[in-house]
Residue frames relative to the residue before (quaternion, step in Angstrom):
aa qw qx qy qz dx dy dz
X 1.0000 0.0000 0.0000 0.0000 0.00 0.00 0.00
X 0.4674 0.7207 -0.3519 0.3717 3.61 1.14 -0.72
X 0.6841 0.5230 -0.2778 0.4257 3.16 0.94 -1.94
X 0.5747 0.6101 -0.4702 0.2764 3.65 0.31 -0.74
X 0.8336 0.4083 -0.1289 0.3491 2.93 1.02 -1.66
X 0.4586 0.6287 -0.3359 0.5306 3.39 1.67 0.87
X 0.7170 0.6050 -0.1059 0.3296 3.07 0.96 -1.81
X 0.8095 0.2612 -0.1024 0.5158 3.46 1.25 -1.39
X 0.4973 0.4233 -0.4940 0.5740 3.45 1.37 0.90
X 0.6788 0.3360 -0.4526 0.4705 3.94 0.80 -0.19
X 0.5298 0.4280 -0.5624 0.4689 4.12 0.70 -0.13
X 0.7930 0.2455 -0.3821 0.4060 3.80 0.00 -0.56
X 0.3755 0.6452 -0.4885 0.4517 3.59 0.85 0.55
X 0.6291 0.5252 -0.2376 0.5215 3.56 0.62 -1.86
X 0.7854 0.4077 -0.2894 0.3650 3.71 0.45 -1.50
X 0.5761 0.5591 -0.3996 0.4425 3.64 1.09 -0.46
X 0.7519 0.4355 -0.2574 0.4227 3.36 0.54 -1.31
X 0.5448 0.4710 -0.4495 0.5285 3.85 1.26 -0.51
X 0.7424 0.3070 -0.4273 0.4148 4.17 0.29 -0.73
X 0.6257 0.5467 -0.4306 0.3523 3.85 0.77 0.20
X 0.4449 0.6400 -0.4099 0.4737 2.78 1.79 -0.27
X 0.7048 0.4412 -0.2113 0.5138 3.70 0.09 -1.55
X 0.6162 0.3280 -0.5268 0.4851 4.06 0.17 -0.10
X 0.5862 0.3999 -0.5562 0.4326 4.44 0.09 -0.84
X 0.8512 0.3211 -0.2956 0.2914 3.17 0.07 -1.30
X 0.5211 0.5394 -0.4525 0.4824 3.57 0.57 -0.10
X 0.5758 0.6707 -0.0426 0.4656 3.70 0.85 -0.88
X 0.7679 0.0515 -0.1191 0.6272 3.26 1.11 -0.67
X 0.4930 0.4245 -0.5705 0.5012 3.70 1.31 0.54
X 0.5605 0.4955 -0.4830 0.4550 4.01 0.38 -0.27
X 0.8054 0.3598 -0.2327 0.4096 3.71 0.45 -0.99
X 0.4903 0.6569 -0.2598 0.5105 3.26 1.76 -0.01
X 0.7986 0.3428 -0.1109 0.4821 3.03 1.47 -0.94
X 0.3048 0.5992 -0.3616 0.6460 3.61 2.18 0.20
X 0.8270 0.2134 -0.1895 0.4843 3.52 -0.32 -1.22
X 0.3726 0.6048 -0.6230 0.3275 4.03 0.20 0.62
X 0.2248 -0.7127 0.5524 0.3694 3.35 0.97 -1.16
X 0.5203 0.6285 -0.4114 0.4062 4.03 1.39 -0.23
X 0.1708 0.8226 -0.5334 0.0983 2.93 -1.17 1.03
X 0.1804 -0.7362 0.6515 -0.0325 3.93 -0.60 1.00
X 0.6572 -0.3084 0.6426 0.2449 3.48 -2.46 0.68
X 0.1263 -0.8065 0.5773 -0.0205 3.07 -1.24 0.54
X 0.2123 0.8215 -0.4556 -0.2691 3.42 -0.52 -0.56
X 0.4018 -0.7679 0.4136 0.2790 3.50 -1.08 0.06
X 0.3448 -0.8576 0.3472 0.1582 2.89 -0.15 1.79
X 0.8090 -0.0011 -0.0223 0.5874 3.72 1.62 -0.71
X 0.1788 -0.7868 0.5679 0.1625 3.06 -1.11 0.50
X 0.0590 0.8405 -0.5380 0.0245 3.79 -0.65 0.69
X 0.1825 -0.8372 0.4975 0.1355 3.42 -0.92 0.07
X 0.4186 -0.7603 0.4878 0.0940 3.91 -0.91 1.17
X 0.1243 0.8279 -0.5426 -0.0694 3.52 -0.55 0.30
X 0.2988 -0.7575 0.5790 0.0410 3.58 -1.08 1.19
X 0.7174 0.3505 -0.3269 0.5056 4.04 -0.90 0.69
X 0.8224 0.4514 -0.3457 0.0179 2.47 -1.90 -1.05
X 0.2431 0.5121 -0.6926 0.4460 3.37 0.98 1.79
X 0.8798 0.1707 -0.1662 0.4114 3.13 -2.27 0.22
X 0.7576 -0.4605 0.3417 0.3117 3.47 0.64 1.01
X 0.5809 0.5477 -0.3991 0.4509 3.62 0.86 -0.12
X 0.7470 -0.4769 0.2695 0.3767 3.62 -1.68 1.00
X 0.3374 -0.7290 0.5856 0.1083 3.34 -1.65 0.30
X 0.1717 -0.8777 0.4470 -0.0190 3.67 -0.08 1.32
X 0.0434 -0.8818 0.4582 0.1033 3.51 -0.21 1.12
X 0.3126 -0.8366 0.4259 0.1446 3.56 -0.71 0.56
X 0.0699 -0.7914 0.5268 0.3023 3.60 0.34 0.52
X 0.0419 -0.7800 0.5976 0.1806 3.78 -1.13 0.31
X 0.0249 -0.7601 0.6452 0.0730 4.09 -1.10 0.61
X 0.2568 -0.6521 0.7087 0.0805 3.02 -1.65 1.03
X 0.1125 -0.6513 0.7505 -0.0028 3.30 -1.47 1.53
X 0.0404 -0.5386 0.8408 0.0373 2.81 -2.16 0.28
X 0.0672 -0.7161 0.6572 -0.2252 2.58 -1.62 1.58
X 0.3129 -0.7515 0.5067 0.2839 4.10 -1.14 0.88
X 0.4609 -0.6032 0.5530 0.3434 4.21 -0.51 1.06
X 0.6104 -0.4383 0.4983 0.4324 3.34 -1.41 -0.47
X 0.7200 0.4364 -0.2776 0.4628 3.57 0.74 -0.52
X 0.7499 -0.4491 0.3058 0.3774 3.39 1.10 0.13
X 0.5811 0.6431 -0.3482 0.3569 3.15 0.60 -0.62
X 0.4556 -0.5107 0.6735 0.2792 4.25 -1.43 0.65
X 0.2912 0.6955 -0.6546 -0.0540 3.68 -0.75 0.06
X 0.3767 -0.7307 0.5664 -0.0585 3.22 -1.37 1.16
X 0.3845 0.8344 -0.3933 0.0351 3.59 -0.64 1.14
X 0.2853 -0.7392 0.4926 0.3600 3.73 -0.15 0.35
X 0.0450 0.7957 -0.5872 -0.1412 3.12 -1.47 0.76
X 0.5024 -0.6465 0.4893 0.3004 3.82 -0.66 0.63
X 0.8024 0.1689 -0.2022 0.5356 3.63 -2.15 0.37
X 0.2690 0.6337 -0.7147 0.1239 4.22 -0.37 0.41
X 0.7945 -0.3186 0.4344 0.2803 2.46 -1.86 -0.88
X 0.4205 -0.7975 0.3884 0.1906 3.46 0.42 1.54
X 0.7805 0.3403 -0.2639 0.4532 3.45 1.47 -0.37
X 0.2757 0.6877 -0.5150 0.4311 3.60 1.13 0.71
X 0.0695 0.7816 -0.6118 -0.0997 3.84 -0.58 0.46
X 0.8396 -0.2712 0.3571 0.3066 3.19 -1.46 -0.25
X 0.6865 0.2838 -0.1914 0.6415 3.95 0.50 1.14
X 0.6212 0.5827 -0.3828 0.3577 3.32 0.56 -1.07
X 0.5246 -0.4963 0.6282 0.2895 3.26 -1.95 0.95
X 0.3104 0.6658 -0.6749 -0.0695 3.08 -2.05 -0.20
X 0.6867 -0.4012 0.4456 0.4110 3.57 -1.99 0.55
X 0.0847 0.7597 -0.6363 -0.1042 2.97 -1.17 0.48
X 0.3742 -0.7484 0.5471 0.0221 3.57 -0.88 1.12
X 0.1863 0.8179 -0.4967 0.2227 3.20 -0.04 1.48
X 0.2217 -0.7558 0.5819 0.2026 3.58 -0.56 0.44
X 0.2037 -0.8291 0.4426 0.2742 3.82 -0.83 0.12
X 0.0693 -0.7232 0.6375 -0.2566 3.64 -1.48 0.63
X 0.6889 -0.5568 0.2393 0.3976 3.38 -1.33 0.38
X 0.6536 0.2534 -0.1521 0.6968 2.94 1.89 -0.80
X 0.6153 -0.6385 0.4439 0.1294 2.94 -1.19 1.30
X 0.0670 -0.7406 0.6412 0.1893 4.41 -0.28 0.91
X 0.3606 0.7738 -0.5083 -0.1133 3.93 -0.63 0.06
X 0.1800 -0.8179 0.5438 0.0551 3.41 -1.01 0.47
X 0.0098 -0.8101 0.5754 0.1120 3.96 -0.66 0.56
X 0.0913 0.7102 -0.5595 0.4173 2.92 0.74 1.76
X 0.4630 -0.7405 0.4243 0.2391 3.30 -0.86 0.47
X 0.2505 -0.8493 0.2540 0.3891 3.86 0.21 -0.46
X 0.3979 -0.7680 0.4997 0.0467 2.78 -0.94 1.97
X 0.4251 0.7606 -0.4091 -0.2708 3.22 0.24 -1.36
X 0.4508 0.4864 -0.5720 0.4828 3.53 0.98 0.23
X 0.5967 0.5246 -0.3789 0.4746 4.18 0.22 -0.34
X 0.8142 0.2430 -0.2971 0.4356 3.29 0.53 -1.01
X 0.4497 0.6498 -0.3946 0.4687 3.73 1.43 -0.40
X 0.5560 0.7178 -0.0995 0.4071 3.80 1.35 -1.13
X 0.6638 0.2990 0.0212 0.6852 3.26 0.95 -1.55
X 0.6466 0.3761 -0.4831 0.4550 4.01 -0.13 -0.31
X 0.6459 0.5583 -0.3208 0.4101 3.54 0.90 -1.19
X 0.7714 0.3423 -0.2704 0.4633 3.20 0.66 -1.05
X 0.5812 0.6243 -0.2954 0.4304 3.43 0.59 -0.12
X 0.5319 0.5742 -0.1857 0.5940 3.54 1.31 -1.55
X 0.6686 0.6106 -0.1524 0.3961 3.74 0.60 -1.56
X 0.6637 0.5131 -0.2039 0.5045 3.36 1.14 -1.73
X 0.6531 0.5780 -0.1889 0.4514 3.65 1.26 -1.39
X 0.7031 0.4735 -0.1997 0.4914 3.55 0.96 -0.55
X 0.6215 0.4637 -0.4010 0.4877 3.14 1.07 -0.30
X 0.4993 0.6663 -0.3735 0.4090 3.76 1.57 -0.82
X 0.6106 0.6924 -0.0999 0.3712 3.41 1.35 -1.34
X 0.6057 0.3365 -0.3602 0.6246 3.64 0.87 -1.24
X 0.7417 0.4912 -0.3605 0.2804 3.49 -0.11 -1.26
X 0.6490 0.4580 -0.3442 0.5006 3.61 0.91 -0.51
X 0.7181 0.3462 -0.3127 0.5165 3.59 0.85 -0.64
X 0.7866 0.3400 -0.3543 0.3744 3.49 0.66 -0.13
X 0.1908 0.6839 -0.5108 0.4847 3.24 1.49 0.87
X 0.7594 0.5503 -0.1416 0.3169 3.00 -0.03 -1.76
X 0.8400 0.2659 -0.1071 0.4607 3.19 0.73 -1.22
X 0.1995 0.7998 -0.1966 0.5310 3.09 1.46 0.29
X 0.8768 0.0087 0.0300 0.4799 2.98 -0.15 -1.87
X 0.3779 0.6237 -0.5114 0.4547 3.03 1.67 0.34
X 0.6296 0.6381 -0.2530 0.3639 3.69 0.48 -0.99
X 0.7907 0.1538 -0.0457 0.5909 3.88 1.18 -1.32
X 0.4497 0.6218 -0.5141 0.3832 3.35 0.86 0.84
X 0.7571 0.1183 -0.1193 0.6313 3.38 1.17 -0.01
X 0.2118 -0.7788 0.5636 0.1763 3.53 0.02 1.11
X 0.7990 0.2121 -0.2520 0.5031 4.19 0.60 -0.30
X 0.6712 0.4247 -0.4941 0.3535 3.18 0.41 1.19
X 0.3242 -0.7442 0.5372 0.2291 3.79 -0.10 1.07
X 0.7745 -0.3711 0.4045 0.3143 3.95 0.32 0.21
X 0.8129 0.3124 0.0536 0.4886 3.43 0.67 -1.09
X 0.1776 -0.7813 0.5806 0.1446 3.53 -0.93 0.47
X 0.3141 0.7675 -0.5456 0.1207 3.71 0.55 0.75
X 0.7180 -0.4549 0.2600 0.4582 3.54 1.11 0.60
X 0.6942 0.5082 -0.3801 0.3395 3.88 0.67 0.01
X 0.4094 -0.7071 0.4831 0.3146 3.55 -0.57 0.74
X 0.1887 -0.6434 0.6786 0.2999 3.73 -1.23 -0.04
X 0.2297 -0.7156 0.6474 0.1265 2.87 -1.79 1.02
X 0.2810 -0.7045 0.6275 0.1759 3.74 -1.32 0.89
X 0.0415 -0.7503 0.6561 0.0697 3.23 -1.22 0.50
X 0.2115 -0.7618 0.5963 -0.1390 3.36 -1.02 1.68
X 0.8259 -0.2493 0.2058 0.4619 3.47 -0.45 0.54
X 0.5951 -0.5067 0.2142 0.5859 3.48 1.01 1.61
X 0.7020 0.4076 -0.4613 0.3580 3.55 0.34 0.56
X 0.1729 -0.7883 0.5843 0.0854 3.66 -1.07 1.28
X 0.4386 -0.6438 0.6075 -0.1552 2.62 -1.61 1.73
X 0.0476 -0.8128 0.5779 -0.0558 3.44 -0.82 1.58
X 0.3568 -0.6725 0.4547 0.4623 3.41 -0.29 0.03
């Protein structure tokens, strides 16, 4: 029974630290792709939108998504979808793309924010850390009052309870 109370604070541990992963690095491929200084026309070949919820009464999250294509400097077609734009970009439209180059292609027709996007990782990064103490101090926690006579450690000292002027050894 113990394990549980390890196990499902270290999966939502793993899952925090895997989505903090994907904001740096997402994060520094946008700002990777700002500070290239490369840039190319674009268009947006589609435009579509995703929607998450709304069973049992609970909110509904839409997602706009657009697909550009754009030519690199070296020639190359590169193709990419990117999520949350500009709700006004439609289908045809031109736009800046911001793209840095490599084997894999970073691009982004965002605009540059970077105090917004510096803004939102923080807060976001922030939101994740708070997921963190509480999972680790769960843990350690209930590591601590799951056994009232055992301090953790076996270096030879005994704990001693005291209970209504009466002391208790194990």
């Amino acid at each position: 029974m113990d394990v549980m109370f390890y196990a499902v604070p270290g999966l939502i541990l793993a899952g925090v630290l895997f989505a903090a992963y994907r904001v740096v690095r997402r994060s520094l491929q946008v700002r990777g792709a700002w500070n290239s200084g490369l840039t190319a026309e674009g268009r947006c070949l589609r435009m579509f939108t995703t929607t998450h919820g709304g069973g049992n009464d609970s909110s509904v999250r839409t997602t706009i998504h657009h697909v550009y294509e754009f030519t690199a400097r070296d020639g190359r077609v590169v193709r990419f979808e990117e999520e949350d734009g500009p709700r006004t970009t439609l289908e045809g439209d031109f736009v800046t793309v911001y793209y840095k180059e490599g084997q894999d292609v970073v691009a982004t027709a965002l605009e540059p924010r970077r105090g917004k996007q510096a803004a939102s990782t923080i807060g976001i990064l922030a939101f994740l850390g708070v997921a963190v103490v509480f999972c680790v101090g769960f843990m350690v926690t209930y590591s601590q009052f799951s056994d009232p006579f055992s301090d953790g450690g076996d270096d030879g000292t005994e704990n001693v309870v005291v209970v209504d002027g009466v002391t208790l050894t194990p």
